[in-house]
C-alpha positions as CSV (number, residue, x, y, z in Angstrom):
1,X,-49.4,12.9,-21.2
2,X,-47.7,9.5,-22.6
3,X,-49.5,6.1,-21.8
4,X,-47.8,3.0,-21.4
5,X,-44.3,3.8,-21.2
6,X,-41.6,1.4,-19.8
7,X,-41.4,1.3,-16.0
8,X,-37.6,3.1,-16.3
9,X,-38.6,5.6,-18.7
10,X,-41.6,6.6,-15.8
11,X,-39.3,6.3,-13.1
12,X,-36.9,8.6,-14.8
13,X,-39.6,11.0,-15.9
14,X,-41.3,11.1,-12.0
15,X,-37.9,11.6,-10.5
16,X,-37.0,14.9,-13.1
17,X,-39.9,16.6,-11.4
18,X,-38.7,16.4,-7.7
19,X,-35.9,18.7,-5.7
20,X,-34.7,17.6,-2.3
21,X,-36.9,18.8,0.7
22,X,-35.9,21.8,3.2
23,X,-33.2,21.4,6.3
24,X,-33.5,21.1,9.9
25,X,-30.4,20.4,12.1
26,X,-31.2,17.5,15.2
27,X,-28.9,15.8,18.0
28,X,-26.7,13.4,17.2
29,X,-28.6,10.9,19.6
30,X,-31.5,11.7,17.0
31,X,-29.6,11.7,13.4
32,X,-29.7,7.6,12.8
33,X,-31.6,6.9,9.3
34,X,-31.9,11.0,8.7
35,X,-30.5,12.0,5.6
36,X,-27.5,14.5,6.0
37,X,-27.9,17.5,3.8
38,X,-24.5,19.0,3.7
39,X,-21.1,17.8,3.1
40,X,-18.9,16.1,6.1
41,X,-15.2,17.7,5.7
42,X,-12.8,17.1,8.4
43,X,-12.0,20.0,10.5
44,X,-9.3,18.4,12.1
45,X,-7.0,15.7,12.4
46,X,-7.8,12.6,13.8
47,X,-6.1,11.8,16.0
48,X,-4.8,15.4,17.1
49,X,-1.6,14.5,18.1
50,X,0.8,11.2,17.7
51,X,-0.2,8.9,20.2
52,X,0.8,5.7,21.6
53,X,-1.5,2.7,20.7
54,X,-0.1,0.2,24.0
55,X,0.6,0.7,27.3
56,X,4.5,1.0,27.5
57,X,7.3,3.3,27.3
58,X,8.2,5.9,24.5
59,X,12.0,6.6,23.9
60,X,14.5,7.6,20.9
61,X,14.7,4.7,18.4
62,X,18.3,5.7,18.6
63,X,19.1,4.4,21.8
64,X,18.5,1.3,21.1
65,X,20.6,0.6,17.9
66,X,22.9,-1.9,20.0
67,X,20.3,-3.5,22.2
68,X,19.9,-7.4,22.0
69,X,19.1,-10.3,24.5
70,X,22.7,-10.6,25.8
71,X,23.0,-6.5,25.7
72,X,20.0,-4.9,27.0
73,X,19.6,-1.1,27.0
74,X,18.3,0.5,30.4
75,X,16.9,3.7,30.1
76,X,16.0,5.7,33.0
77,X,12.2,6.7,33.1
78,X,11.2,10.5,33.7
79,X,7.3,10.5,34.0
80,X,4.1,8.4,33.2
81,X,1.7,9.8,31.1
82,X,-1.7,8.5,31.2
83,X,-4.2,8.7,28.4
84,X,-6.1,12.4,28.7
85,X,-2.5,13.7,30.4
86,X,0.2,15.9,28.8
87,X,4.1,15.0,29.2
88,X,5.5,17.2,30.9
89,X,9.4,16.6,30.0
90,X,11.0,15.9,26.8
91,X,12.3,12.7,26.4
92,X,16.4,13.0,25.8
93,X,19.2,10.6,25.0
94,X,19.3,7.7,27.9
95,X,15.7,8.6,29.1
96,X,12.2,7.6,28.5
97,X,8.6,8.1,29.3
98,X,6.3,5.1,31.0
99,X,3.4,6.0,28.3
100,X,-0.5,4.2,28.4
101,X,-2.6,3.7,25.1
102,X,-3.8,6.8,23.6
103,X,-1.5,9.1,25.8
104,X,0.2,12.0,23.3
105,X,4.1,10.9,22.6
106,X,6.5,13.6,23.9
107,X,8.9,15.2,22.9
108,X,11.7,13.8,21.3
109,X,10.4,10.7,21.5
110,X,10.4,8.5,18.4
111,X,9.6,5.0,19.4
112,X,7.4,3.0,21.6
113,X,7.3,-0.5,22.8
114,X,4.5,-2.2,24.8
115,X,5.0,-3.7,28.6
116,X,5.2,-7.3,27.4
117,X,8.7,-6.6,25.2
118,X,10.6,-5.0,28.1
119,X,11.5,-5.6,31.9
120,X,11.1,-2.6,34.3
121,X,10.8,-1.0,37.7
122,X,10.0,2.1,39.0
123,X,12.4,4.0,37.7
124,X,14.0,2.3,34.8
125,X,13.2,-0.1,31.7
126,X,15.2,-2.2,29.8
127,X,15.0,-2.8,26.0
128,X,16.3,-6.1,24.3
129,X,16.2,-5.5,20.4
130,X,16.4,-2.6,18.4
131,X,13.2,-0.3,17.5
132,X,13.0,1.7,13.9
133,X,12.0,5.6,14.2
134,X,7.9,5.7,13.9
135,X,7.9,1.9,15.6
136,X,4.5,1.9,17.3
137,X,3.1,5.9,17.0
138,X,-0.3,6.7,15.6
139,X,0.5,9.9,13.8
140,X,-2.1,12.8,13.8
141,X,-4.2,12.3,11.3
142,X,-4.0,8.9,10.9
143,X,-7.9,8.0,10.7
144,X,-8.7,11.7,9.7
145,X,-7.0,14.5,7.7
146,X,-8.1,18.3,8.3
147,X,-9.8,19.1,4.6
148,X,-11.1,15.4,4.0
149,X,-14.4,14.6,2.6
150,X,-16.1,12.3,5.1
151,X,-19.3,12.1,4.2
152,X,-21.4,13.8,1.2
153,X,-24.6,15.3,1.3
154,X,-27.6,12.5,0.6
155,X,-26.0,10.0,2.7
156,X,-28.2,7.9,5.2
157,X,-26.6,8.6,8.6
158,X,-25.2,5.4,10.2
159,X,-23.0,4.6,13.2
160,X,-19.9,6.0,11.0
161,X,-21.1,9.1,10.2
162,X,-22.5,9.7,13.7
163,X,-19.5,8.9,15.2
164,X,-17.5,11.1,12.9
165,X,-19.4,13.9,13.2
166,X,-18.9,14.1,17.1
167,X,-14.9,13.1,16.7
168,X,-15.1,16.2,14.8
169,X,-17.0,18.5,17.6
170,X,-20.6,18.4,15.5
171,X,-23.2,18.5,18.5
172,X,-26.0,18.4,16.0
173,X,-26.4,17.3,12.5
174,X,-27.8,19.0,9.0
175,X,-30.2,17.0,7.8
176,X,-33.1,17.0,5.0
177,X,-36.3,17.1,7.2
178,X,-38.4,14.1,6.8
179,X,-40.5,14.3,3.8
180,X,-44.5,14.4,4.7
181,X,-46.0,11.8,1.9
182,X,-50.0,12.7,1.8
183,X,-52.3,9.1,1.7
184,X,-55.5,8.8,0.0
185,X,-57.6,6.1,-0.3
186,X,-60.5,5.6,-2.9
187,X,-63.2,3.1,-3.3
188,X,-66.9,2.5,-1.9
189,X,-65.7,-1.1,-0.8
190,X,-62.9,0.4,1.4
191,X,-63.7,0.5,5.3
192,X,-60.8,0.9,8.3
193,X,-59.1,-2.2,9.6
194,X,-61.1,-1.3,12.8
195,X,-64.7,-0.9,11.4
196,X,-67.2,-3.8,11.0
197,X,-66.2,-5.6,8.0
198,X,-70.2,-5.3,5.9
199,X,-71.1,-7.7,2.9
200,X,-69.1,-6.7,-0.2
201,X,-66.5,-4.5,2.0
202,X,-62.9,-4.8,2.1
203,X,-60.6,-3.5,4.9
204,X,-57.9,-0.6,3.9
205,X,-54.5,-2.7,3.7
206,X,-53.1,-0.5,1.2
207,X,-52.9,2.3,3.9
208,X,-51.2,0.4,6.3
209,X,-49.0,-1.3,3.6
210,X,-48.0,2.1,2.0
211,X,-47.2,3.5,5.6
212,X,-45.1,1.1,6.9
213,X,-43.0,1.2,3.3
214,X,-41.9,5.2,3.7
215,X,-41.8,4.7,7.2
216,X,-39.2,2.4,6.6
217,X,-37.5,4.7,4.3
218,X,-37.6,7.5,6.9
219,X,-40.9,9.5,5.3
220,X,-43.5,10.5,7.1
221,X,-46.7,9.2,6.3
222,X,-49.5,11.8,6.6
223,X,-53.5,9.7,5.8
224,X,-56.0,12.0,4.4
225,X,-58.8,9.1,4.9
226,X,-61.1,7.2,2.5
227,X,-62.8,9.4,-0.8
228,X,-64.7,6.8,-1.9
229,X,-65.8,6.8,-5.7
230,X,-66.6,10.2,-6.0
231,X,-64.3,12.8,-7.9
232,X,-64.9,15.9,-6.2
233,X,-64.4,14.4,-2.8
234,X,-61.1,12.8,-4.5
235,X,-59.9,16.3,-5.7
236,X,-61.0,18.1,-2.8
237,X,-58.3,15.3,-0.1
238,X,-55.7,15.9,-3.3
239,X,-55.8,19.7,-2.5
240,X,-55.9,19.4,1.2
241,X,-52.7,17.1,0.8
242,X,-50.8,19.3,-1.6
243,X,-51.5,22.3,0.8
244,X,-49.7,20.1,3.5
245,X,-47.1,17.5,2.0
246,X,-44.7,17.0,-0.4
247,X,-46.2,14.5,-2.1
248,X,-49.4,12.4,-2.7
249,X,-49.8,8.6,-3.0
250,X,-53.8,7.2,-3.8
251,X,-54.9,4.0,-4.1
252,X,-57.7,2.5,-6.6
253,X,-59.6,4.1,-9.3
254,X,-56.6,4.2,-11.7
255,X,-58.0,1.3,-14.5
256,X,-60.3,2.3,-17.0
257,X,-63.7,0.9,-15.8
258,X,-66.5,3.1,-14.9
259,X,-65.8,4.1,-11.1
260,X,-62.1,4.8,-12.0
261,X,-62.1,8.2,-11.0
262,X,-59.0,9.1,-9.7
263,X,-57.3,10.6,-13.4
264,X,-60.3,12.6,-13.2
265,X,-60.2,13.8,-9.8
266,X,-56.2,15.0,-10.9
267,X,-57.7,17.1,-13.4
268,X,-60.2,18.3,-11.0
269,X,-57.4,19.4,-8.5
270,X,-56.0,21.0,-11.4
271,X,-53.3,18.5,-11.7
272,X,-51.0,18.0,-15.3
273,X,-51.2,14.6,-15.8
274,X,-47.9,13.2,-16.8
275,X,-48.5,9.1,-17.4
276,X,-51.0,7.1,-17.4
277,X,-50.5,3.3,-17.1
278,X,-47.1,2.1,-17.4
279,X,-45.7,-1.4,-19.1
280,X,-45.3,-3.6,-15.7
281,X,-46.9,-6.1,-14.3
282,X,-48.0,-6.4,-11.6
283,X,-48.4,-2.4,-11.3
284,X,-49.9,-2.1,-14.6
285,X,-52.5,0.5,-14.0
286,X,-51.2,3.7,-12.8
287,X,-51.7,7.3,-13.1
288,X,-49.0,10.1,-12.3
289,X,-49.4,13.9,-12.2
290,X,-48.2,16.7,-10.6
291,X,-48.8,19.9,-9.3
292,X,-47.2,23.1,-8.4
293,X,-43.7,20.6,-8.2
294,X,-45.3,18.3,-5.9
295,X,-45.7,14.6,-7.1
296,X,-49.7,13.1,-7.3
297,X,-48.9,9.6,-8.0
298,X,-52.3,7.4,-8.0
299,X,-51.5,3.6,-7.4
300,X,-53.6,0.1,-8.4
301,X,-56.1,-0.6,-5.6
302,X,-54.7,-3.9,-5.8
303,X,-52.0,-4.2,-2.9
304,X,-49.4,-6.1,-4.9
305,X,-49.7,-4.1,-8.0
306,X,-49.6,-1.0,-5.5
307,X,-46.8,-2.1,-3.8
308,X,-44.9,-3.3,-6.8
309,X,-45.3,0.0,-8.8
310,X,-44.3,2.1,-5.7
311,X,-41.0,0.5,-5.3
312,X,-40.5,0.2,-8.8
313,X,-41.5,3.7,-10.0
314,X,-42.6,5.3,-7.2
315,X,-39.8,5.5,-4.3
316,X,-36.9,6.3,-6.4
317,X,-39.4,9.9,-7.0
318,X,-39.3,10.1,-2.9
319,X,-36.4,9.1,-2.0
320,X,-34.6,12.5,-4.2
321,X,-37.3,14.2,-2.7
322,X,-36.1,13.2,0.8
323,X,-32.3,14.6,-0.3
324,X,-31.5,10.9,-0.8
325,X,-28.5,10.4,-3.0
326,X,-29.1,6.5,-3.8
327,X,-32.3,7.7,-4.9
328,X,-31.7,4.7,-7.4
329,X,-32.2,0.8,-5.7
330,X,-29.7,-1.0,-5.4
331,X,-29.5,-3.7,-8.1
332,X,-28.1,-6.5,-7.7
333,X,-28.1,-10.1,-10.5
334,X,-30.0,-12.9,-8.0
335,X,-30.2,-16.7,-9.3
336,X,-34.4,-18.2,-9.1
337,X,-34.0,-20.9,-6.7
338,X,-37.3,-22.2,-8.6
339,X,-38.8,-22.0,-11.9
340,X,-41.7,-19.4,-12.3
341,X,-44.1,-21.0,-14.8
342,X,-46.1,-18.0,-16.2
343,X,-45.2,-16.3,-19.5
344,X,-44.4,-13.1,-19.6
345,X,-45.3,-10.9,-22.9
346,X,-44.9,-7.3,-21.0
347,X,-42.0,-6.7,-18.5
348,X,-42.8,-8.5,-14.8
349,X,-41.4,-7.9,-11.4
350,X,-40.8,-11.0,-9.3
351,X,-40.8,-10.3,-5.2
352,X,-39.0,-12.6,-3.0
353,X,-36.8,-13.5,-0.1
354,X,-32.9,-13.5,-0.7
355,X,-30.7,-16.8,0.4
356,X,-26.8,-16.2,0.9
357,X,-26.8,-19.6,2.7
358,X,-24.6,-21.5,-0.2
359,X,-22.7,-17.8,-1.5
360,X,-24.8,-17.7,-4.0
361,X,-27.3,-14.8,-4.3
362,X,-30.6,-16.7,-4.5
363,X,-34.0,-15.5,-4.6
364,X,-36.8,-17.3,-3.4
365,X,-40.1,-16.5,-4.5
366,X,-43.3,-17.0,-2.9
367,X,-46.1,-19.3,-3.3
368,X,-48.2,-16.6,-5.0
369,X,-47.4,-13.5,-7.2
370,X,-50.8,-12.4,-7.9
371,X,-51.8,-8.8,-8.0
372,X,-54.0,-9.1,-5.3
373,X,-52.0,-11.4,-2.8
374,X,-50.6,-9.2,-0.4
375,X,-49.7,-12.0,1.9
376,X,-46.6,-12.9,-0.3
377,X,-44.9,-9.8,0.4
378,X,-44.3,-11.1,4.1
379,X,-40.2,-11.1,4.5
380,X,-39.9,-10.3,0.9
381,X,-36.8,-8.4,0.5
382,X,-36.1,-8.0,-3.4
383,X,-37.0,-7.5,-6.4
384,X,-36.1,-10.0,-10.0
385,X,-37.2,-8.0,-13.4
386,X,-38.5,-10.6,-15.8
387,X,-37.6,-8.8,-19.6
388,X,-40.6,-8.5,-21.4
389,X,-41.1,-11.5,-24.2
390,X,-39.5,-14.1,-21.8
391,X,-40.9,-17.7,-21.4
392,X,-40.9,-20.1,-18.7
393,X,-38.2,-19.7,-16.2
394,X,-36.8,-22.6,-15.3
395,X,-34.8,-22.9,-11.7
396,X,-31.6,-21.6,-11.5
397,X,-32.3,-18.7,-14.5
398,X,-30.5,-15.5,-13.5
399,X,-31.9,-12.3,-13.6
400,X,-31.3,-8.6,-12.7
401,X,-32.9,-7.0,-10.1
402,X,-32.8,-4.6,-6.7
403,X,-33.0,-5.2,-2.6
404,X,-35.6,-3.6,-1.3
């Protein structure tokens, strides 16, 4: 077990222990925000054939190599060919084909130009400057090459890759099934948000605040209930939840005071304890194990710390477990609107809003970055990492960090 480890080296060390989840294949009307779990390569070209991208005619460039304003060229049209059609004639010297966007080209043709660029009637059209061979045809393939790598595997599946997937006859997607996250609460002062809220009692935000984060990260929450301060009941919800999830998240009992019971609950469950307490604040106290390859990761009681640790340490862990291939956040250098006056002797992790109002990435923080103030975390969509020996900041310092 190490102790007090730097919040990468933990990170690193939680995310070793984790292999991507099983496969399930869903609709494509269901596969926004899943994770695809195999490889997109093109099966075709896209487009199929050369097509035209106007509504006009398609001819041989070569007919035209004389054609001005004062000497138009009249070609004599054989068919139209709407979009979803095929031509039926090849287009030959002196001819050429009314054609409408998307419609294939035909044969022989080499050339197209659009309504507005030529004057016609029924049965004829006349052409008023030359055209090059290729003028104005979207070759097969253009957007798509049979054999190309579309998408890889770990990729969150957006509009893009849904699309792409049906252009290329997919009906259903492979996908990493949702991960099942387990949720366990400790602590005698913890009641429901629902139950009477008794003298010295405090209501369970950090199950609500822990649900909505994988939620939003496509997980699926699974809450075991409340264990109190009492091991055996602690070790007994970490067993039901390792029997049932992929991985299991508690809150409280991870400090060092008397009813901290949660390290010892691991133990209980039979759990090999691979940290305890990391260097990070806030998210100091923390306690990570693991069991038969599933992650037991035991959080601060104290909703900011929680929070902060699970994005920090945490989520990476999950989000390889979920077949994500960003597992990583994505950092980014932000610029502190305003100072921050606290000292920081151990590493810190700011949380605020970003502003892209003036081009500048800018982060504003909240009024509060207490461990306990939850409230702050409202709209907070990033992440500064204060180095570990710094002073004051003063407005406009710049610092690394990660979007959320």
């Amino acid at each position: 077990m190490r102790s007090s480890i730097d919040h990468v080296t933990a990170r690193d060390l939680l995310m070793a222990r984790v292999s991507p989840v099983g496969t399930e294949q869903v609709a494509l009307s269901l596969s926004a925000g899943r994770v695809l779990a195999r490889d997109l390569i093109a099966a075709e070209n896209i487009p199929p054939f050369d097509r035209s991208p106007y509504d006009g005619y398609a001819f041989r460039a070569a007919d035209t190599e004389d054609a001005s304003r004062e000497h138009p060229v009249e070609l004599t049209v054989l068919e139209e060919v709407a979009a979803g059609a095929v031509p039926t004639r090849p287009v030959t010297p002196g001819t050429a084909c009314k054609i409408l966007t998307g419609a294939p080209i035909p044969e022989g043709a080499d050339a197209v130009r659009m309504y507005e660029r030529t004057e016609f009637t029924q049965s004829t059209v006349r052409l008023f400057a030359p055209a090059r061979p290729g003028e104005n045809i979207v070759r097969a393939g253009e957007d798509v090459r049979a054999g190309t790598v579309l998408a890889r595997s770990g990729c969150v599946i957006d509009a893009g890759v849904a699309g792409t997937l049906c252009a290329q006859g997919e009906a259903l997607a492979t996908v990493y099934r949702r991960a099942r996250i387990g949720l366990i609460s400790t602590g005698n002062e913890v009641v429901e948000a629902d139950a009477p809220l008794a003298p010295g009692k405090i209501r369970n935000a950090n199950r609500s605040m822990l649900e909505a984060a994988l939620r939003r990260e496509g997980m699926e929450p699974v809450y075991l209930g409340i264990a109190g301060d009492d091991a055996q009941r602690i070790a007994r919800l970490i067993g039901q939840a390792l029997a049932d999830c992929d991985a299991v998240l508690l809150t409280g009992g991870v400090s060092v005071g008397d009813y901290d019971l949660t390290p010892e609950a691991m133990d209980l469950a039979g759990c090999e304890t691979l940290v305890r307490g990391v260097d990070l604040k806030p998210g100091m106290a923390c306690a990570y194990a693991v069991k038969d390859g599933k992650l037991v990761c035991g959080l601060s009681g104290n909703p900011a710390s929680a929070l902060t640790n699970l994005h920090v340490i945490v989520m990476p862990a999950l989000r390889r477990l979920a077949g994500r291939a960003d597992a990583l956040p994505r950092e980014i250098t932000v610029t502190l609107q305003d100072g921050f006056d606290k000292p920081s002797r151990g590493t810190r992790v700011l949380r605020g809003r970003l502003d892209l109002s003036d081009g500048t990435v800018r982060m504003v923080l909240p009024g509060d970055q207490g461990n306990v103030v939850l409230s702050s975390a409202i709209g907070c969509d990033a992440m500064a990492i204060v180095p570990a020996g710094s002073g004051k900041l003063e407005p406009q310092t710049v610092l690394k960090g990660f979007v959320l």
